[in-house]
PQR file with spaces between the fields and no chain letter, atoms N, CA, C, O and H, PARSE charges and radii, in Angstrom:
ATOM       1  N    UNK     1      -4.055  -10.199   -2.449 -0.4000 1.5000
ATOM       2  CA   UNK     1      -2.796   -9.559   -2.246 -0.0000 2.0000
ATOM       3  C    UNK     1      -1.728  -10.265   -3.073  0.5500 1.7000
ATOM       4  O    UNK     1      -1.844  -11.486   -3.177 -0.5500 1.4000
ATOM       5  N    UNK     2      -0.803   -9.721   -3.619 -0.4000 1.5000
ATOM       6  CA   UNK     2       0.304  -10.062   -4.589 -0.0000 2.0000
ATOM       7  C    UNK     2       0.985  -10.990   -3.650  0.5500 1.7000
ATOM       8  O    UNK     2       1.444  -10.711   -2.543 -0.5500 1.4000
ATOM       9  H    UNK     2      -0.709   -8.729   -3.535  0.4000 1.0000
ATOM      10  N    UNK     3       0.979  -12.434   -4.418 -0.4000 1.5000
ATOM      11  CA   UNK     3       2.156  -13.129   -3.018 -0.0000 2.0000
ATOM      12  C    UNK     3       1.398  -13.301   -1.756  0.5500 1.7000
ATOM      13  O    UNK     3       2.060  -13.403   -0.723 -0.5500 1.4000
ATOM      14  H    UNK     3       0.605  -12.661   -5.318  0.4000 1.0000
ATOM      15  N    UNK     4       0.032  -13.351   -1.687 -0.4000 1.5000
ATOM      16  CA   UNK     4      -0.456  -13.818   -0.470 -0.0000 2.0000
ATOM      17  C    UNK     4      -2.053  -14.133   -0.976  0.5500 1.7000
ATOM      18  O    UNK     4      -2.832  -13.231   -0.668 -0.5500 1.4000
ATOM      19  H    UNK     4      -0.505  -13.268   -2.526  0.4000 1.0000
ATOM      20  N    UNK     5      -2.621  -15.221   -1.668 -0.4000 1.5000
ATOM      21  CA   UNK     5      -3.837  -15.595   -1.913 -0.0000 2.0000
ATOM      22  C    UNK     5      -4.603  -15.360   -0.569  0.5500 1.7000
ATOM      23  O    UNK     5      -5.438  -14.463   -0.449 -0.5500 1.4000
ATOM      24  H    UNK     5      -1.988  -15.954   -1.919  0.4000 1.0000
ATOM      25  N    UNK     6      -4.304  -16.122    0.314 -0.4000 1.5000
ATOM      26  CA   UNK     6      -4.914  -16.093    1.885 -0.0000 2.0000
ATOM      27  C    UNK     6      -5.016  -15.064    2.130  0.5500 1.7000
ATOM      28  O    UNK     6      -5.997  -15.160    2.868 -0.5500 1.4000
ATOM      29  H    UNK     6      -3.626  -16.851    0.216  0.4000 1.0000
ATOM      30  N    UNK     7      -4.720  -13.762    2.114 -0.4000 1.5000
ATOM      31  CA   UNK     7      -5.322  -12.615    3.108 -0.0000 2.0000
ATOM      32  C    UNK     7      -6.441  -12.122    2.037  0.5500 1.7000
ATOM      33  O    UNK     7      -6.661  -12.199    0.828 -0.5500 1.4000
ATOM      34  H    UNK     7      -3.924  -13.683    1.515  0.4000 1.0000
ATOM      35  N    UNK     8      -6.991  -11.593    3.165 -0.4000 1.5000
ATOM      36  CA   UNK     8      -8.217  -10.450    2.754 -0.0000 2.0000
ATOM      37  C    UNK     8      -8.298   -9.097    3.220  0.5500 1.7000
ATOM      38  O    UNK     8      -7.817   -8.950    4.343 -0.5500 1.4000
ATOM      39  H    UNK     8      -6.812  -11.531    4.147  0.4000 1.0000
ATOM      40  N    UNK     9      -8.760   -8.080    2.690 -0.4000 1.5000
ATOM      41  CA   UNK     9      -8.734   -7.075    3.035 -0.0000 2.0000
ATOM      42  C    UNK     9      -9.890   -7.112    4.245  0.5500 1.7000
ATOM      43  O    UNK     9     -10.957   -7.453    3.734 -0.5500 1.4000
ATOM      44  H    UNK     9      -9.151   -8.200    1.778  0.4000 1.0000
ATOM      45  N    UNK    10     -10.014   -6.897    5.541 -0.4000 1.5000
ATOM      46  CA   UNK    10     -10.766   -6.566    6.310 -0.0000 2.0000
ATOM      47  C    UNK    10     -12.069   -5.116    6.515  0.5500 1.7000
ATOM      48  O    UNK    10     -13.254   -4.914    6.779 -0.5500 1.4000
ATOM      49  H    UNK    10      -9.148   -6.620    5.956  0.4000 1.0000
ATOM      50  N    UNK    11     -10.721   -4.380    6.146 -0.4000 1.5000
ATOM      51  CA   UNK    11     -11.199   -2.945    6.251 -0.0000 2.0000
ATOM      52  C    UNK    11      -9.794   -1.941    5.981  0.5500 1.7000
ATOM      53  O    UNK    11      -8.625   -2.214    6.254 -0.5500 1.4000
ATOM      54  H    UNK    11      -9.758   -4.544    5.931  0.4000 1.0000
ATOM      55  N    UNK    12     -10.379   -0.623    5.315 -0.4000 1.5000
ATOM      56  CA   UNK    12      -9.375    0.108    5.077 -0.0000 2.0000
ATOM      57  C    UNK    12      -9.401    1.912    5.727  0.5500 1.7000
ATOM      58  O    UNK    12     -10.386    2.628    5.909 -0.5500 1.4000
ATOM      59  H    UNK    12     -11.328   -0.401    5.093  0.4000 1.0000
ATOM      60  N    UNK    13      -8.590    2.084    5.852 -0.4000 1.5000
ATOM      61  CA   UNK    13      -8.263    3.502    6.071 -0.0000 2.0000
ATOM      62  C    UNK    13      -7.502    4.825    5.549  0.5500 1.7000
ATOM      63  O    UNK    13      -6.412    5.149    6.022 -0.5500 1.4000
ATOM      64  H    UNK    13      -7.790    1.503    5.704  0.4000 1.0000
ATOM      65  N    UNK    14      -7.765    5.125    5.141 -0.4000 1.5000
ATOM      66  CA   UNK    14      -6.421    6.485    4.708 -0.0000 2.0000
ATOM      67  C    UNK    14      -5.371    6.020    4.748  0.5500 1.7000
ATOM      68  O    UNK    14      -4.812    6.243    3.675 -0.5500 1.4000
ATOM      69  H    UNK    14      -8.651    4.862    4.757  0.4000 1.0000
ATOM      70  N    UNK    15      -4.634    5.363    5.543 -0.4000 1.5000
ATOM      71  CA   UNK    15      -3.255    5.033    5.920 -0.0000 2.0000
ATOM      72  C    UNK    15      -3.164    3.932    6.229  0.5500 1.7000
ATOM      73  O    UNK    15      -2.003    3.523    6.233 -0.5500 1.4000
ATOM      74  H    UNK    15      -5.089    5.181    6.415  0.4000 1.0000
ATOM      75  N    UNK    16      -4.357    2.817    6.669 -0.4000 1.5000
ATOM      76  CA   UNK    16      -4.214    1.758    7.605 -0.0000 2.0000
ATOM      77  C    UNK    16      -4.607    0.557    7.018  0.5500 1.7000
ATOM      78  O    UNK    16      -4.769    1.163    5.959 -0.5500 1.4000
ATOM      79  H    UNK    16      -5.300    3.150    6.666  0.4000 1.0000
ATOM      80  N    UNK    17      -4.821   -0.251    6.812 -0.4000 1.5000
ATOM      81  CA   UNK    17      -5.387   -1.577    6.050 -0.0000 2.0000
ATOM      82  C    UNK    17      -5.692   -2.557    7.692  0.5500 1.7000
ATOM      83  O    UNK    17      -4.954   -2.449    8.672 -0.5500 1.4000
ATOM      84  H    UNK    17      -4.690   -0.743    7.673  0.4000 1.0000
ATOM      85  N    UNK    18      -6.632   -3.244    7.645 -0.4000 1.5000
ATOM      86  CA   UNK    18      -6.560   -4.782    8.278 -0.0000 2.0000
ATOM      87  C    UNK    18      -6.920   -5.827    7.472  0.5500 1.7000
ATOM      88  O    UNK    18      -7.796   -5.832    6.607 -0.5500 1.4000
ATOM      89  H    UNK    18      -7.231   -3.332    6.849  0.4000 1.0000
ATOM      90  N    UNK    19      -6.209   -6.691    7.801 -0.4000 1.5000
ATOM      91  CA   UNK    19      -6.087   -7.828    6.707 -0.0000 2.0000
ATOM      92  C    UNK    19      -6.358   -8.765    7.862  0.5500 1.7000
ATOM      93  O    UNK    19      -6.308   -8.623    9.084 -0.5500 1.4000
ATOM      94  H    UNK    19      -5.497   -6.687    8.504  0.4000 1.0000
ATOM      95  N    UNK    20      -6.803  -10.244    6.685 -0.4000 1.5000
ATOM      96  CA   UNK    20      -7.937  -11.607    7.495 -0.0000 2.0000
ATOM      97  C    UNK    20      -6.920  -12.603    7.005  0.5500 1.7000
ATOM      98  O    UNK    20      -5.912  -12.420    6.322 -0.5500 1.4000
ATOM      99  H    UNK    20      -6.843  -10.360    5.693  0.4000 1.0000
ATOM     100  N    UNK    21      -7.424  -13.689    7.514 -0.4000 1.5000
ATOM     101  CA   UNK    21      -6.797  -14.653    7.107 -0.0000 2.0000
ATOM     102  C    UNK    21      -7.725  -15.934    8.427  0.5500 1.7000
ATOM     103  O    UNK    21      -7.972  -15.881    9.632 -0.5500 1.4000
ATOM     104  H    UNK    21      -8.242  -13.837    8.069  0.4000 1.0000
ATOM     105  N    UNK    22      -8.031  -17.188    7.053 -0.4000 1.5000
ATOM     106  CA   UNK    22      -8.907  -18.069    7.701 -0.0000 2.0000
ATOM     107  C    UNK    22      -7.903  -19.125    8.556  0.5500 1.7000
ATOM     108  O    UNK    22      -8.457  -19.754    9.458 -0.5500 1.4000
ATOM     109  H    UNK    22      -7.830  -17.231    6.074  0.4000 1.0000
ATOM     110  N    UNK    23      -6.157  -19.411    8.286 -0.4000 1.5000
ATOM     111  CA   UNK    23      -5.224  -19.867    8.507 -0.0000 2.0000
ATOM     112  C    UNK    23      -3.949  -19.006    8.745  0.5500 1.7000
ATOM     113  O    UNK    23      -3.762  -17.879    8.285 -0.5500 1.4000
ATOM     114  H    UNK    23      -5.707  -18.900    7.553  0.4000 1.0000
ATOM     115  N    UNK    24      -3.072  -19.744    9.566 -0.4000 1.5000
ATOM     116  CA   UNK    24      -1.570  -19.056    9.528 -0.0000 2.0000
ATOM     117  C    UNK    24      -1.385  -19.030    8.508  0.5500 1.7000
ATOM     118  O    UNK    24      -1.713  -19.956    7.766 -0.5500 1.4000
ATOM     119  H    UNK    24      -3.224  -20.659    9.940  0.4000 1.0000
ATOM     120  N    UNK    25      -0.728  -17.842    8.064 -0.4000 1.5000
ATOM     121  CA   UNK    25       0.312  -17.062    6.952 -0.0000 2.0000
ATOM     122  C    UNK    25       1.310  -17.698    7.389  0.5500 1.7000
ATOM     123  O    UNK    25       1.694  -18.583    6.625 -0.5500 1.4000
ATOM     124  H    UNK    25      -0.461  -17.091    8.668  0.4000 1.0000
ATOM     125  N    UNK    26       2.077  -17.541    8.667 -0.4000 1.5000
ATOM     126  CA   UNK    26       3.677  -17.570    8.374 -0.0000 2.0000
ATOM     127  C    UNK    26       4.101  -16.119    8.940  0.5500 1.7000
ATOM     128  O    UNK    26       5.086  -15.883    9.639 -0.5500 1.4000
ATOM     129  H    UNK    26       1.765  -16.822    9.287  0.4000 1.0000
ATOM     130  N    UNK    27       2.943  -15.022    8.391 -0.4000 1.5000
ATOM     131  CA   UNK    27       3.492  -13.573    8.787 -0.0000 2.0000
ATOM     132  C    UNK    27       3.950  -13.374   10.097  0.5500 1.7000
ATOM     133  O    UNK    27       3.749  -14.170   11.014 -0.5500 1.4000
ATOM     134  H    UNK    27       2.142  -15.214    7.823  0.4000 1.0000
ATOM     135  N    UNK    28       4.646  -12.177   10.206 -0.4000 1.5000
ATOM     136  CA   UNK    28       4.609  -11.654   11.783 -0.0000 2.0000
ATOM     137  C    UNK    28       4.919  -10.028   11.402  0.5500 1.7000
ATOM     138  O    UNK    28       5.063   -9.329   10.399 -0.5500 1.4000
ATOM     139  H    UNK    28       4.809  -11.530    9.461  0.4000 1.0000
ATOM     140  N    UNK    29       4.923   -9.918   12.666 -0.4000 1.5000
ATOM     141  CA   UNK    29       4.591   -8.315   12.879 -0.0000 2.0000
ATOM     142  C    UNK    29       5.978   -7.683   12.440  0.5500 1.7000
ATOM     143  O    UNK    29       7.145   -7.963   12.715 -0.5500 1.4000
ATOM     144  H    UNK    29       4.806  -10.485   13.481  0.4000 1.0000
ATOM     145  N    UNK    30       5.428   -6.796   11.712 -0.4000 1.5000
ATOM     146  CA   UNK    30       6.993   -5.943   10.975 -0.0000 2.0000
ATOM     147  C    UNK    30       7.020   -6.283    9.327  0.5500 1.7000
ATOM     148  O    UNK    30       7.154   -5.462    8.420 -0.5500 1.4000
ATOM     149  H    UNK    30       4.480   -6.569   11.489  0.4000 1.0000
ATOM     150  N    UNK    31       6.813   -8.064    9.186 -0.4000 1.5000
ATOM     151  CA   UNK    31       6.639   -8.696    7.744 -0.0000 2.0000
ATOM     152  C    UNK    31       5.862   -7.516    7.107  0.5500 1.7000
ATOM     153  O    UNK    31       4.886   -6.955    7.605 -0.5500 1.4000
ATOM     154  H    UNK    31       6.703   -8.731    9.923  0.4000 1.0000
ATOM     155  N    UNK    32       6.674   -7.126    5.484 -0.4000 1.5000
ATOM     156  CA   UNK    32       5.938   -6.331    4.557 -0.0000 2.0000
ATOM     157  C    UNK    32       4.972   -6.826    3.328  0.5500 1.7000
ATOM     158  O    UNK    32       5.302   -7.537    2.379 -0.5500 1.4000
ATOM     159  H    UNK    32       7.467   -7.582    5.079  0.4000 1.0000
ATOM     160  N    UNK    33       3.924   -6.359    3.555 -0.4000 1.5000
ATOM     161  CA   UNK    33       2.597   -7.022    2.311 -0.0000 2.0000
ATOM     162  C    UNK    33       2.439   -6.022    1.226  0.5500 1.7000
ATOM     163  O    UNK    33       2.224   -4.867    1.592 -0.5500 1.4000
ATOM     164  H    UNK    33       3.656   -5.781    4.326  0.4000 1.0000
ATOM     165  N    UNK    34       2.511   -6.279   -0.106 -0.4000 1.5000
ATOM     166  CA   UNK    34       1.674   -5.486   -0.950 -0.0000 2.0000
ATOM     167  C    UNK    34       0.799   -5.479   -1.326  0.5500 1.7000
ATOM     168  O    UNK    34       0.421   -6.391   -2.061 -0.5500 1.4000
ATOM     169  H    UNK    34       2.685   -7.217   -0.403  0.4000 1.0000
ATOM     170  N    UNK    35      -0.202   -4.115   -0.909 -0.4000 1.5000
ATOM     171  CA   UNK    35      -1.781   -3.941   -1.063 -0.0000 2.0000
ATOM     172  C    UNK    35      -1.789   -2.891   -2.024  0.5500 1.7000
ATOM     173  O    UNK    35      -1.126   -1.857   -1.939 -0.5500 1.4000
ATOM     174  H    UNK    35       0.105   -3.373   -0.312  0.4000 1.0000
ATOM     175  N    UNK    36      -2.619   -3.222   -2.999 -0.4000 1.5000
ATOM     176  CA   UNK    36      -3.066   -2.232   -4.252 -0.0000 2.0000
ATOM     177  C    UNK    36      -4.452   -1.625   -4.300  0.5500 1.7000
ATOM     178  O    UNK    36      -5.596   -1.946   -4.624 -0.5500 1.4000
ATOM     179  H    UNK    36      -3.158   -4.062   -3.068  0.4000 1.0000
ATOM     180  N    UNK    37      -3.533   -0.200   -3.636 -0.4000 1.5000
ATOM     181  CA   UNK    37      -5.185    1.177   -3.223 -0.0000 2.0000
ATOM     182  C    UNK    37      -6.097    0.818   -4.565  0.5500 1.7000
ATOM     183  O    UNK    37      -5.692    0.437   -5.664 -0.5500 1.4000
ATOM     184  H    UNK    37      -2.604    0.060   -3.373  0.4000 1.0000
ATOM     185  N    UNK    38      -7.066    0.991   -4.249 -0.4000 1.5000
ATOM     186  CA   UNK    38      -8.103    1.768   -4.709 -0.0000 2.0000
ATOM     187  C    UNK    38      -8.304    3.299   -4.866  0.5500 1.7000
ATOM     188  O    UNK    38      -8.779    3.962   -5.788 -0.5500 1.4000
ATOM     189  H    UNK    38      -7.394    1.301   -3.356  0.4000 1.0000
ATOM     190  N    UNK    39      -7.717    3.682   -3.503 -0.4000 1.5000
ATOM     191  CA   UNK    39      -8.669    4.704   -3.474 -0.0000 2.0000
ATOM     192  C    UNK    39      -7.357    6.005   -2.081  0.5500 1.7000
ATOM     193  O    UNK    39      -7.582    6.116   -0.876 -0.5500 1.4000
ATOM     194  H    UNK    39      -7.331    3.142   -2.755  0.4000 1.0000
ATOM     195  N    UNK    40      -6.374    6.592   -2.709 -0.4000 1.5000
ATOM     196  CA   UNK    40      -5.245    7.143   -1.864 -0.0000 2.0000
ATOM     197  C    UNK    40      -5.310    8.678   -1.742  0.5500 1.7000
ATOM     198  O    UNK    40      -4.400    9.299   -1.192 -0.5500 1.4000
ATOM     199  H    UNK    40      -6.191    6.501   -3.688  0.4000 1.0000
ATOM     200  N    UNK    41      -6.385    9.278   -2.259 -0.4000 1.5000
ATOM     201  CA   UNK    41      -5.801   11.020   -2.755 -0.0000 2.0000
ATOM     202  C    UNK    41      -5.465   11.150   -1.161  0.5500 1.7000
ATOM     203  O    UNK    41      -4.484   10.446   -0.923 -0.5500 1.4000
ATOM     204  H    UNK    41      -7.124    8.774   -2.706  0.4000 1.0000
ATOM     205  N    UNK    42      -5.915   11.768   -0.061 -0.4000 1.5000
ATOM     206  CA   UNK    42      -5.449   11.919    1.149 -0.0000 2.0000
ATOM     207  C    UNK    42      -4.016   11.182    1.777  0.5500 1.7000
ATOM     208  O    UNK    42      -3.457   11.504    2.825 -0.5500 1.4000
ATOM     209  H    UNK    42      -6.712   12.340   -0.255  0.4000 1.0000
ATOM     210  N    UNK    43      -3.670   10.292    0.992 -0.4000 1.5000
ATOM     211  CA   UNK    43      -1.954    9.503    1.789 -0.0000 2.0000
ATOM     212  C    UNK    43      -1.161   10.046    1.068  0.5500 1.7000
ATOM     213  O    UNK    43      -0.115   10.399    1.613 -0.5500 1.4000
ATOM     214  H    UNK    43      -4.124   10.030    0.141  0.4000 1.0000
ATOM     215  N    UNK    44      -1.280   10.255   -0.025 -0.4000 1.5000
ATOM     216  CA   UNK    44      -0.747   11.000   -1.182 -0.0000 2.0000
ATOM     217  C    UNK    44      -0.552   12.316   -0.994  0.5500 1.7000
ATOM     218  O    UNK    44       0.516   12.928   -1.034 -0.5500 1.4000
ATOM     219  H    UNK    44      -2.129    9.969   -0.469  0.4000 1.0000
ATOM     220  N    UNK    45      -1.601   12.708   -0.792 -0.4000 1.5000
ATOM     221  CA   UNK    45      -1.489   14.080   -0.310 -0.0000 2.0000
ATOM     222  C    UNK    45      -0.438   15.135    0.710  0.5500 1.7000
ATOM     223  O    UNK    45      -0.034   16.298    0.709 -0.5500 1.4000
ATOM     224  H    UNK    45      -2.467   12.211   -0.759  0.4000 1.0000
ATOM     225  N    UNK    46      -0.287   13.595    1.735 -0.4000 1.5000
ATOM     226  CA   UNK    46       0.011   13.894    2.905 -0.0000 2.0000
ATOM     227  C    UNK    46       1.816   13.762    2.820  0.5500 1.7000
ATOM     228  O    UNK    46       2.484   14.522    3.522 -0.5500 1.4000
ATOM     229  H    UNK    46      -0.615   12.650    1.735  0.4000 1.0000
ATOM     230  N    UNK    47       2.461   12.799    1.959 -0.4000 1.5000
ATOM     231  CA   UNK    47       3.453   12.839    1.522 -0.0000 2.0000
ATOM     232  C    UNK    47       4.180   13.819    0.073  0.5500 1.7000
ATOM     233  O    UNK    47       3.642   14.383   -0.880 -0.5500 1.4000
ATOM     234  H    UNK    47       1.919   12.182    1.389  0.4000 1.0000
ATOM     235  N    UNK    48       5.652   13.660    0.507 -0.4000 1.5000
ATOM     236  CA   UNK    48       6.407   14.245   -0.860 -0.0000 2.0000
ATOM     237  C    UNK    48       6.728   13.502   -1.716  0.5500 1.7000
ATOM     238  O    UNK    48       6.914   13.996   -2.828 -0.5500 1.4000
ATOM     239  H    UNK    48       6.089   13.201    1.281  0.4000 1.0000
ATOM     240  N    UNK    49       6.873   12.370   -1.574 -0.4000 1.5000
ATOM     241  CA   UNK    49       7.158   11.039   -2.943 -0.0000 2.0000
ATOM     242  C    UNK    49       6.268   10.131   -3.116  0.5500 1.7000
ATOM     243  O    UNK    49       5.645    9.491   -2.269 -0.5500 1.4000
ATOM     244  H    UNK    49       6.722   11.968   -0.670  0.4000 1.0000
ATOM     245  N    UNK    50       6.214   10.084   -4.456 -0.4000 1.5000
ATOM     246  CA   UNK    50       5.431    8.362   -4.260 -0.0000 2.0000
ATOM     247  C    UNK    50       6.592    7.411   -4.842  0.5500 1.7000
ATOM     248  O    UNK    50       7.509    7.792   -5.570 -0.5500 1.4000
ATOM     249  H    UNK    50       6.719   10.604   -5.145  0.4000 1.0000
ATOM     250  N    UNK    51       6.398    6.242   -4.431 -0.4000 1.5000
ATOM     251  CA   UNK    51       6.720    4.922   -5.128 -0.0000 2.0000
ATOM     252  C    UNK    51       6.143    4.621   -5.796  0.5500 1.7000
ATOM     253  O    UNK    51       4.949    4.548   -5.506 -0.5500 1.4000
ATOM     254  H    UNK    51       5.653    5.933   -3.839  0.4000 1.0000
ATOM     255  N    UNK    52       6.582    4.239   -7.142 -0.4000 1.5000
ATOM     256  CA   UNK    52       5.683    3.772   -8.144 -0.0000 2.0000
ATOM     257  C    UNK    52       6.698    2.691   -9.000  0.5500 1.7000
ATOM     258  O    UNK    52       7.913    2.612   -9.182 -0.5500 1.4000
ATOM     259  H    UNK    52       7.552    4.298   -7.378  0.4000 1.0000
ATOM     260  N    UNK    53       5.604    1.975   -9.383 -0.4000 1.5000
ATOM     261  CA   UNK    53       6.223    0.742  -10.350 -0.0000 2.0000
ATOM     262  C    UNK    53       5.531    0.562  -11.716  0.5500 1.7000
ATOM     263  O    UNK    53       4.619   -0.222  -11.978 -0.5500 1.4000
ATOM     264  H    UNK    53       4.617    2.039   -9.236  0.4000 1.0000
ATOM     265  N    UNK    54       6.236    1.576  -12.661 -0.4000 1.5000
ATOM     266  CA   UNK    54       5.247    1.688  -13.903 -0.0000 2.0000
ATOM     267  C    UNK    54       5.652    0.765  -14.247  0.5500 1.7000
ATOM     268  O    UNK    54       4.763    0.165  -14.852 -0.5500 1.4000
ATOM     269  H    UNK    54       6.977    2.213  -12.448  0.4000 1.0000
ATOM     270  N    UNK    55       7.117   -0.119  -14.222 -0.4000 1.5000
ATOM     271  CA   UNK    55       7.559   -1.303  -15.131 -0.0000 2.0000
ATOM     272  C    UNK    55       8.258   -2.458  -14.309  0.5500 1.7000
ATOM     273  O    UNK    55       9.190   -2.343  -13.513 -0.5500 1.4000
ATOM     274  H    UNK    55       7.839    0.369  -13.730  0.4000 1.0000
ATOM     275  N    UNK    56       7.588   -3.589  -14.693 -0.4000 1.5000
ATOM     276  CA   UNK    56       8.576   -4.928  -13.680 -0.0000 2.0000
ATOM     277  C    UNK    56       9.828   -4.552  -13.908  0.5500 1.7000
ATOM     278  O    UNK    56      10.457   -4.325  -14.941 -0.5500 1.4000
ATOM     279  H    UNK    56       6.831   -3.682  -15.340  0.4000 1.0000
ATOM     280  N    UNK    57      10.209   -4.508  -12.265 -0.4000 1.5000
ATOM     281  CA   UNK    57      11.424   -4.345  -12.414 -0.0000 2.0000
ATOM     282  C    UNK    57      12.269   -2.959  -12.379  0.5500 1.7000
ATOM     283  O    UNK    57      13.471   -2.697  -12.439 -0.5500 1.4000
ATOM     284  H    UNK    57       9.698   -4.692  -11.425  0.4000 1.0000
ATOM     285  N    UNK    58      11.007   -2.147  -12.247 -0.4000 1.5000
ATOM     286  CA   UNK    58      11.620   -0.718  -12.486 -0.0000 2.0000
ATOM     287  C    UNK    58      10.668   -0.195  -11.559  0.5500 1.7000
ATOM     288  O    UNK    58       9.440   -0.216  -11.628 -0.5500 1.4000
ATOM     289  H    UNK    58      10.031   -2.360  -12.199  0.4000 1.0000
ATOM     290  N    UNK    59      11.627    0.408  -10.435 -0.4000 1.5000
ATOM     291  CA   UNK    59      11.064    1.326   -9.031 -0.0000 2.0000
ATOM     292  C    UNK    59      11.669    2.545   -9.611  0.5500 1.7000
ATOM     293  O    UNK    59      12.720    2.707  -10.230 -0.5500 1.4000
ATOM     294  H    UNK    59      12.625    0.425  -10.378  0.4000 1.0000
ATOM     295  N    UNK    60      10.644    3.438   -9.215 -0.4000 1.5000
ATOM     296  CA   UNK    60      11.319    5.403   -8.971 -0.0000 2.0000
ATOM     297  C    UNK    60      10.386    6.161   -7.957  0.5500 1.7000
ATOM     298  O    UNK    60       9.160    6.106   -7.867 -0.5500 1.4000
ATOM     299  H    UNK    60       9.790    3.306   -8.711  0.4000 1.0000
ATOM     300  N    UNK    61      10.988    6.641   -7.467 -0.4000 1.5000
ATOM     301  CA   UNK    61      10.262    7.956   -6.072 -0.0000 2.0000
ATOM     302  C    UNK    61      10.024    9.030   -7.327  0.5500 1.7000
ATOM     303  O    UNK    61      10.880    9.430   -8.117 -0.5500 1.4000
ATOM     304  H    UNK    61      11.984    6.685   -7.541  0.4000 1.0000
ATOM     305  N    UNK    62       8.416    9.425   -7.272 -0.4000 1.5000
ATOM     306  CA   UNK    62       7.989   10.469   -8.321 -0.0000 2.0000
ATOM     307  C    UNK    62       7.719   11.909   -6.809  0.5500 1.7000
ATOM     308  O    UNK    62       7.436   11.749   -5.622 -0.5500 1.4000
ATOM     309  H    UNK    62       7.721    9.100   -6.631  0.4000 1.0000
ATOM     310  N    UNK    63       7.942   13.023   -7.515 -0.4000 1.5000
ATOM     311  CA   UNK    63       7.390   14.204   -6.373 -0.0000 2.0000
ATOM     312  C    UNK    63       6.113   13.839   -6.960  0.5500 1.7000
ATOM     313  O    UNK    63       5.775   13.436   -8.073 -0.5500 1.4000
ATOM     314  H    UNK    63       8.172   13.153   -8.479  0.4000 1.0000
ATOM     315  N    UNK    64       5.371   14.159   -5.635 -0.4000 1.5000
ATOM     316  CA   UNK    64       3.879   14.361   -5.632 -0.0000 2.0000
ATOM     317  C    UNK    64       3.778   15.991   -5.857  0.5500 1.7000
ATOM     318  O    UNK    64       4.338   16.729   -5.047 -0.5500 1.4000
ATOM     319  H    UNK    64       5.646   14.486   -4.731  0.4000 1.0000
ATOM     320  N    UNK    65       2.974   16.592   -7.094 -0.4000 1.5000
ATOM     321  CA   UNK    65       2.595   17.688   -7.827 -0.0000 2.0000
ATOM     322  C    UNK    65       1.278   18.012   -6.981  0.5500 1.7000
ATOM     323  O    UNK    65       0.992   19.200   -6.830 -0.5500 1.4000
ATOM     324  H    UNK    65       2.519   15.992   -7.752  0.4000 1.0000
ATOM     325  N    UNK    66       0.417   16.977   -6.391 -0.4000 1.5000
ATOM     326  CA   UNK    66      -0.747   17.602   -6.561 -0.0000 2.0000
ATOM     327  C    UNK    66      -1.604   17.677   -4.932  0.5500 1.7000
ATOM     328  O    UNK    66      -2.756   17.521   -4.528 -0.5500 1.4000
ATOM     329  H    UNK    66       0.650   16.012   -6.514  0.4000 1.0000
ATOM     330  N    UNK    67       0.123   18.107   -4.181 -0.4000 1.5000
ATOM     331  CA   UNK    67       0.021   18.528   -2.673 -0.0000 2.0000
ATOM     332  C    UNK    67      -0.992   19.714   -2.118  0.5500 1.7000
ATOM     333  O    UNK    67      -0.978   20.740   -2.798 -0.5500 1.4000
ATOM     334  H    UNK    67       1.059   18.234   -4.510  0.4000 1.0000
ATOM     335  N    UNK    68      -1.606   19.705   -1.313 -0.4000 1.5000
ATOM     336  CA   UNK    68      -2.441   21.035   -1.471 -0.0000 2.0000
ATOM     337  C    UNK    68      -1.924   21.693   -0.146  0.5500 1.7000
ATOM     338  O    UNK    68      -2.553   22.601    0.396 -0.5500 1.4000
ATOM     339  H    UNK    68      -1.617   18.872   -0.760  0.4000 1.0000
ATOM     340  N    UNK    69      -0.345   21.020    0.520 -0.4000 1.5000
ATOM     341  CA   UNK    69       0.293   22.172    1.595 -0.0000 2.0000
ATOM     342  C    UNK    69       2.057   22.222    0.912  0.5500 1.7000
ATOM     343  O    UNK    69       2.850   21.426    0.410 -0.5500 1.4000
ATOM     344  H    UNK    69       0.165   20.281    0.080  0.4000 1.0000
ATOM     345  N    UNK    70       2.021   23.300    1.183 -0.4000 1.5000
ATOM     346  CA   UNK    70       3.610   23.018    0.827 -0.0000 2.0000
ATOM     347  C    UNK    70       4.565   23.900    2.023  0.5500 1.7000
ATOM     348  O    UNK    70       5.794   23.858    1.984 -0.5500 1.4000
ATOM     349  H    UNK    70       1.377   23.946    1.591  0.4000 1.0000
C-alpha cells in the first residue's frame, strides 16, 4: 500500500478490501488508505465519477461512460 509497507491485502471485494498487519499501524477506524484495484469494472459501474490521478499532483472526477444503468 502507498504510505503503508506493513499492511497487506487480506482479501478483496467489489467494494470492500481487508487489510493485515503483523504490528500496530498507528491506524484507526475512519483513517484513509490507498489501495490500487486490480480488478473494479462492477464499483465503477455502480458509480457516476471516478477519481483519477493521471499526474502527481493532478486530481479530476472523470464521468464514467461505460455505465450499463442510467
Amino acid at each position: 500500500m502507498p504510505g503503508h509497507p506493513d499492511l497487506s491485502v487480506a482479501r478483496l471485494s467489489e467494494e470492500h478490501t481487508v487489510l493485515t498487519a503483523a504490528e500496530s499501524t498507528g491506524l484507526e477506524v475512519g483513517d484513509r488508505v490507498a489501495i490500487i484495484p486490480c480488478h473494479v469494472c462492477t464499483t465503477v459501474n455502480l458509480h457516476p465519477y471516478l477519481l483519477t490521478f493521471a499526474e502527481i499532483g493532478k486530481v479530476t472526477w472523470e464521468p464514467v461512460a461505460a455505465r450499463g444503468w442510467r
